[in-house]
C-alpha positions as CSV (number, residue, x, y, z in Angstrom):
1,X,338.5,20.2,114.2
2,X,336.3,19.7,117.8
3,X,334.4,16.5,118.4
4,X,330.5,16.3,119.8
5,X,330.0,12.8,121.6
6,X,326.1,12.5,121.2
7,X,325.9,10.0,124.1
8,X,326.9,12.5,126.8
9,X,324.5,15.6,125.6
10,X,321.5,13.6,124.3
11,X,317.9,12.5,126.1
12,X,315.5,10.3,124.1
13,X,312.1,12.1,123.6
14,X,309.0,10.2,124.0
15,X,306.5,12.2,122.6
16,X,306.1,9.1,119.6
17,X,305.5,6.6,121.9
18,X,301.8,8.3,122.6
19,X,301.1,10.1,119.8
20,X,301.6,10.9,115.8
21,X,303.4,13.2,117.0
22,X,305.6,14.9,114.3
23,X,305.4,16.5,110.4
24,X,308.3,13.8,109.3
25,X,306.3,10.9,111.3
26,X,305.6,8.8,107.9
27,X,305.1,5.7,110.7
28,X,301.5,6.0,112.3
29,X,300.4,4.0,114.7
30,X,303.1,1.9,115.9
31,X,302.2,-1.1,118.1
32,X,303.0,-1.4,121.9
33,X,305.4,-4.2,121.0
34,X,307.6,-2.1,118.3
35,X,307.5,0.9,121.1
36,X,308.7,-1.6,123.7
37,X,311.5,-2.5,120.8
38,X,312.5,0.9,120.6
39,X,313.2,1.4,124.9
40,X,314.7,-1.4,125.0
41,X,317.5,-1.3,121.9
42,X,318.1,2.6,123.5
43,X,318.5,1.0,126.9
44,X,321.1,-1.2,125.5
45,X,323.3,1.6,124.4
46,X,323.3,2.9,127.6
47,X,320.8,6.0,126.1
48,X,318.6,5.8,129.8
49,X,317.5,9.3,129.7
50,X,314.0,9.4,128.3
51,X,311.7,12.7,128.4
52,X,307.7,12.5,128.8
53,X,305.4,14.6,130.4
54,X,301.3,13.6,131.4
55,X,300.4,15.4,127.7
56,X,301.7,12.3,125.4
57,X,298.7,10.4,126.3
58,X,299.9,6.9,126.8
59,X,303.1,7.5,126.3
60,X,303.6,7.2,130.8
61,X,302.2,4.2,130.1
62,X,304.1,2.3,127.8
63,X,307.4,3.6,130.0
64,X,305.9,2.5,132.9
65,X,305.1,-1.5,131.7
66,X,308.5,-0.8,130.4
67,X,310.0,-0.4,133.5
68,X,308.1,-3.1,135.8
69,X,308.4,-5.7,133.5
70,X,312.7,-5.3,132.8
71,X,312.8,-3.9,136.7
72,X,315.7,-0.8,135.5
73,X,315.8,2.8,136.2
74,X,315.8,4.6,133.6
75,X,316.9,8.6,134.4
76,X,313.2,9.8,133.4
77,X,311.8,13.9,132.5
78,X,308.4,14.2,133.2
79,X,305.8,16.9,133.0
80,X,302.6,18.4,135.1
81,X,300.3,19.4,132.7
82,X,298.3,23.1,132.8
83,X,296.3,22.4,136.3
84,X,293.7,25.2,134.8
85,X,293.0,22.0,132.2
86,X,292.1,20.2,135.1
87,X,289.9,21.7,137.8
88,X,288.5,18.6,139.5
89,X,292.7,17.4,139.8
90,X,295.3,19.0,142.2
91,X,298.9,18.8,141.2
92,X,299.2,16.0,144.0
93,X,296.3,13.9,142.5
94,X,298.2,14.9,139.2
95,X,301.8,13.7,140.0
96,X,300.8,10.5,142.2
97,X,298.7,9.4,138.8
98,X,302.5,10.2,137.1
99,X,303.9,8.1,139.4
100,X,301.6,5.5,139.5
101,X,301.6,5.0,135.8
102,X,305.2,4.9,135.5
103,X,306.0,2.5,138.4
104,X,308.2,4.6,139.7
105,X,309.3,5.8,142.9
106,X,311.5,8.6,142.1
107,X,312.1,11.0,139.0
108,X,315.0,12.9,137.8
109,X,313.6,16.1,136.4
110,X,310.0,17.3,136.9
111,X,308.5,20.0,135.2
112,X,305.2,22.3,135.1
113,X,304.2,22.4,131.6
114,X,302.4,25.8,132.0
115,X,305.1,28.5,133.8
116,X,302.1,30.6,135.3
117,X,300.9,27.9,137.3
118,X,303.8,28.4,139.7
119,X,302.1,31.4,141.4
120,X,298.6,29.2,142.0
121,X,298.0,26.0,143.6
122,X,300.0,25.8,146.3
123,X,302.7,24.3,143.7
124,X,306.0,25.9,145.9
125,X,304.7,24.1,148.8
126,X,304.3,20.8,147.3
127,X,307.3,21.2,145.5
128,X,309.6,21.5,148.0
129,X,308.0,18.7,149.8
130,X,309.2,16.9,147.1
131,X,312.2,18.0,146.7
132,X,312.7,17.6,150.7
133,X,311.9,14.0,150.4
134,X,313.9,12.9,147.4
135,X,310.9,11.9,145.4
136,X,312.5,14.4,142.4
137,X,316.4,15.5,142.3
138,X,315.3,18.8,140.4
139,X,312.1,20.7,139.8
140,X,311.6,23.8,137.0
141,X,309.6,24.8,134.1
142,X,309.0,24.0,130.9
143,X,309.0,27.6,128.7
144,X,308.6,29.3,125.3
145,X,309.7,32.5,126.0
146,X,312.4,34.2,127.6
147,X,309.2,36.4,129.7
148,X,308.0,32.8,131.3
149,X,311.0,32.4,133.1
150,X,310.2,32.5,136.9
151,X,313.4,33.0,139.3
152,X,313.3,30.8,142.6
153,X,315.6,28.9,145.0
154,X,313.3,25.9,144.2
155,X,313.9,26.5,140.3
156,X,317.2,24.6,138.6
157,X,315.9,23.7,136.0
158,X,314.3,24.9,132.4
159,X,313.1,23.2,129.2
160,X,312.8,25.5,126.2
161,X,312.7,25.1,122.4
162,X,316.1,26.1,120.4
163,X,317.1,25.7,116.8
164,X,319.3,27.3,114.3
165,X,315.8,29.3,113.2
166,X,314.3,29.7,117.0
167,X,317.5,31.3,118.8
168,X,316.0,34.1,121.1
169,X,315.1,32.5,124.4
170,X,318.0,30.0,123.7
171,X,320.6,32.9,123.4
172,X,318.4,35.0,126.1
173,X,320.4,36.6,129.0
174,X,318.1,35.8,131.6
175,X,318.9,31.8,130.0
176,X,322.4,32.6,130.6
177,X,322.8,34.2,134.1
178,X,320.2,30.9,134.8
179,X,322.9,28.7,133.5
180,X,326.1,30.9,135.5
181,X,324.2,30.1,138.3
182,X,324.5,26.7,138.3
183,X,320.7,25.8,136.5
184,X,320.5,23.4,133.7
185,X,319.1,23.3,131.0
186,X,317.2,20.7,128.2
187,X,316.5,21.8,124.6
188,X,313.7,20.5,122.7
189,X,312.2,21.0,119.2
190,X,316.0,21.1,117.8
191,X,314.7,19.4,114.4
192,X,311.2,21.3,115.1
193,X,309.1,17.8,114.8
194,X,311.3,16.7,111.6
195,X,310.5,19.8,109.6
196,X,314.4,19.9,109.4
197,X,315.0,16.7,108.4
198,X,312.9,16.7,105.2
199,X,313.1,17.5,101.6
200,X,311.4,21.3,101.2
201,X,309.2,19.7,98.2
202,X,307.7,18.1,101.5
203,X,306.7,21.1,103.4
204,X,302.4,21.4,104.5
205,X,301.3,23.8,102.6
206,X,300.2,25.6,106.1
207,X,304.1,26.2,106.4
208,X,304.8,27.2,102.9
209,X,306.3,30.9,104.7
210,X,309.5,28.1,106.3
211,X,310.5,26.7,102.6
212,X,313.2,29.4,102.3
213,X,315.0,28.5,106.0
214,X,314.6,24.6,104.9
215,X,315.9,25.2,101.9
216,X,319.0,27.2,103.0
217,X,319.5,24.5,105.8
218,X,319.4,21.4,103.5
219,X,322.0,23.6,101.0
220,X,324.3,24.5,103.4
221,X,324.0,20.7,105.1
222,X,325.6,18.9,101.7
223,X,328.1,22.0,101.5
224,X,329.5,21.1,104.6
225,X,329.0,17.8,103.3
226,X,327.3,16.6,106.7
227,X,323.8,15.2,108.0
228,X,321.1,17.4,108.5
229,X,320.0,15.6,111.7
230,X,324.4,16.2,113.1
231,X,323.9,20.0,111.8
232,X,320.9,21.1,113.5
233,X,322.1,19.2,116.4
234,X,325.4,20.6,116.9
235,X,323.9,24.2,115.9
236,X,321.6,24.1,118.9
237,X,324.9,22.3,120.7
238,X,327.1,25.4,119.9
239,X,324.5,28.0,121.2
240,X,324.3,26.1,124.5
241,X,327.3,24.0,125.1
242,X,326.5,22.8,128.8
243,X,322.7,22.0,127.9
244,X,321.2,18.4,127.3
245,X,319.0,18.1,123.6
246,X,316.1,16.0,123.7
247,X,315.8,14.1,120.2
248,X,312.4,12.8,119.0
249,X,312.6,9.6,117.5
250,X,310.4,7.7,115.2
251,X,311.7,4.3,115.6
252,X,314.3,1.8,116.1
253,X,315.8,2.2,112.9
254,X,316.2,6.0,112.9
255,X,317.9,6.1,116.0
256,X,320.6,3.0,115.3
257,X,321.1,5.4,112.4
258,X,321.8,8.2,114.8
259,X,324.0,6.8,117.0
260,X,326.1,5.0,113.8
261,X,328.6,8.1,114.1
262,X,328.3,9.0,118.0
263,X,332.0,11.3,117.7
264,X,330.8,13.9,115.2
265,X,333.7,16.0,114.2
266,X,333.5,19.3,113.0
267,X,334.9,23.1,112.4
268,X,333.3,25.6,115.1
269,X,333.9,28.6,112.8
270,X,331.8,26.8,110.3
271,X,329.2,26.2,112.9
272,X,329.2,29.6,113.9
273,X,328.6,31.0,110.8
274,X,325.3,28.5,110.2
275,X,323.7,29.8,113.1
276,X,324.4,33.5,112.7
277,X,323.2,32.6,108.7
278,X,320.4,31.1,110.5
279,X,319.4,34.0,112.9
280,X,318.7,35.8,109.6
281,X,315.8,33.8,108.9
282,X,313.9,34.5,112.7
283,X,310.3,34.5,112.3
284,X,307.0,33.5,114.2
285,X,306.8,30.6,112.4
286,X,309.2,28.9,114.2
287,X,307.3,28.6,117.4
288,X,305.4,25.5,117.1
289,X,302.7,26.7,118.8
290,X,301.9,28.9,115.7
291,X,301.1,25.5,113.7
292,X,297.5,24.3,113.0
293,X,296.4,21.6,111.2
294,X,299.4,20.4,109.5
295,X,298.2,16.7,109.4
C-alpha cells in the first residue's frame, strides 16, 4: 500500500467564489461573508495556495478584501485573460488591475489564459520585466491541448486539464520532456466541475454521451470501496506524480470533508488499472469547452 498526503499536492480553486461555476454546484449564490468563511477555515489548515485568474469575475475581489483585511500572503495563481477580448486594455493595464484588485504586491504563478497570445503584444518583453523584478516567481500558460504548448526560457510553467477520461495532453510527451526539464505543472478539471462526483441519474441531458464513463467510475469507486472525490484525484495524481491538482470547492463544508482523511492510502496496481480502464472511454466530450448550456 502507498500513501497520497493531499496537503502537499493540492491548490484550492476559486473559480466558486465568482461564479456558479460547476454542474454539481447545488449552492448558488453564496454571500461574500460565507466566501470569506470558506478562505479563511482553508487558511487555517495551512491550504494557502489558492488559484484565480481575471475570468472569475469577482472572484480577485473577494481574495483581495480577503487579504487586506487578515494582512497574510496567501501563495496565489492568477490568470491574464485573452488580450484579443480586450482591445482598448494592454496586458500591463490588465495585470496592474490584477494586482490592484488583489492587494498584492507579488504573485506566485501567472498565467496567459489564451497560449497564442504569447507571440502578440509585446507579452515576452513585459514578462521578463516581471520576472526580472520579482513581481511573479514563475510565468507560463494555461492550455488544452498538447499543440498550445509554446517552448521558451521564460516558460516554467503549464496549467492543463487531466482526468481519468481526459488523459492525452496530461500523458503528452512534449508534457513530459516539459516536466524533465525542470517545468511544473498544475492540473485542473480533475472532477470536470463535479460531473465525477455525482450520481449518473444526475447527468444534463446535454451530456447524456458521458453516462457510461460516470457510471463505470462510480462502480469501480465502491469496488475499491473508496471516495469518488480520493479516486479521481489519485488517478490524475498517478499520471503526473510531481504535479500540483487544483480542486474546486463549493463550500466550507465540502472541503472539511475533504481534508477529514488527508493520508489516503492505496494499491498503485489498482490505480493503474482505473486509468488504463479509463483511457478506454476517451472522447470529445471531455473537453469542457465542448459543453453548452448545461445550466
Amino acid at each position: 500500500m502507498q500513501f497520497f498526503n493531499i496537503k502537499n499536492h493540492i491548490i484550492v480553486g476559486t473559480a466558486q467564489l465568482g461564479t456558479n461555476y460547476g454542474i454539481a454546484n447545488k449552492i448558488k449564490n453564496i454571500s461574500t461573508k460565507d466566501k470569506i468563511k470558506f478562505l479563511n477555515y482553508c487558511y487555517s489548515k495551512n491550504y494557502d495556495s489558492f488559484d484565480t485568474a481575471y475570468a472569475y469575475e469577482n472572484s480577485h475581489k473577494i481574495l483581495g478584501s480577503w487579504i487586506k483585511k487578515h494582512n497574510i500572503y496567501p501563495k496565489l495563481s492568477t490568470k491574464i485573460p485573452d488580450l484579443n477580448n480586450y482591445p482598448n486594455k494592454s496586458i500591463e493595464l490588465l495585470f496592474s488591475e490584477i494586482m490592484k484588485k488583489l492587494n498584492v504586491s507579488k504573485v506566485n504563478n501567472l498565467f496567459l489564459h489564451k497560449p497564442s497570445n504569447w507571440h502578440h503584444f509585446n507579452i515576452k518583453n513585459y514578462i521578463e520585466s516581471l520576472l526580472k523584478k520579482r513581481i511573479i516567481s514563475k510565468f507560463g500558460l494555461s492550455i488544452y491541448e498538447e499543440k498550445d504548448m509554446i517552448i521558451d526560457p521564460s516558460i516554467k510553467i503549464i496549467q492543463l486539464p487531466g482526468n481519468i477520461f481526459n488523459q492525452k495532453v496530461l500523458r503528452s510527451d512534449t508534457i513530459k520532456k516539459f516536466i524533465s526539464e525542470g517545468g511544473s505543472v498544475h492540473i485542473r478539471s480533475i472532477f470536470l466541475q463535479g460531473l465525477l462526483l455525482i450520481e449518473p441519474n444526475r447527468i444534463p441531458s446535454s451530456l447524456k454521451e458521458t453516462k457510461k464513463g460516470v457510471l463505470f467510475f462510480n462502480n469501480i469507486a465502491k469496488e475499491l470501496k473508496i471516495d469518488k472525490l480520493q479516486l479521481a484525484l489519485l488517478c490524475a495524481h498517478y499520471m503526473l506524480p510531481k504535479s500540483k491538482l487544483i480542486i474546486g470547492i463549493d463550500n466550507t463544508e465540502q472541503f472539511k470533508k475533504i481534508i477529514s482523511n488527508e493520508n489516503i492510502f492505496y494499491n498503485k496496481t489498482d490505480i493503474k488499472e482505473v486509468v488504463k480502464m479509463g483511457e478506454k472511454y476517451s472522447s470529445k466530450i471531455w473537453d469542457t469547452r465542448n459543453w453548452i448550456n448545461l445550466n
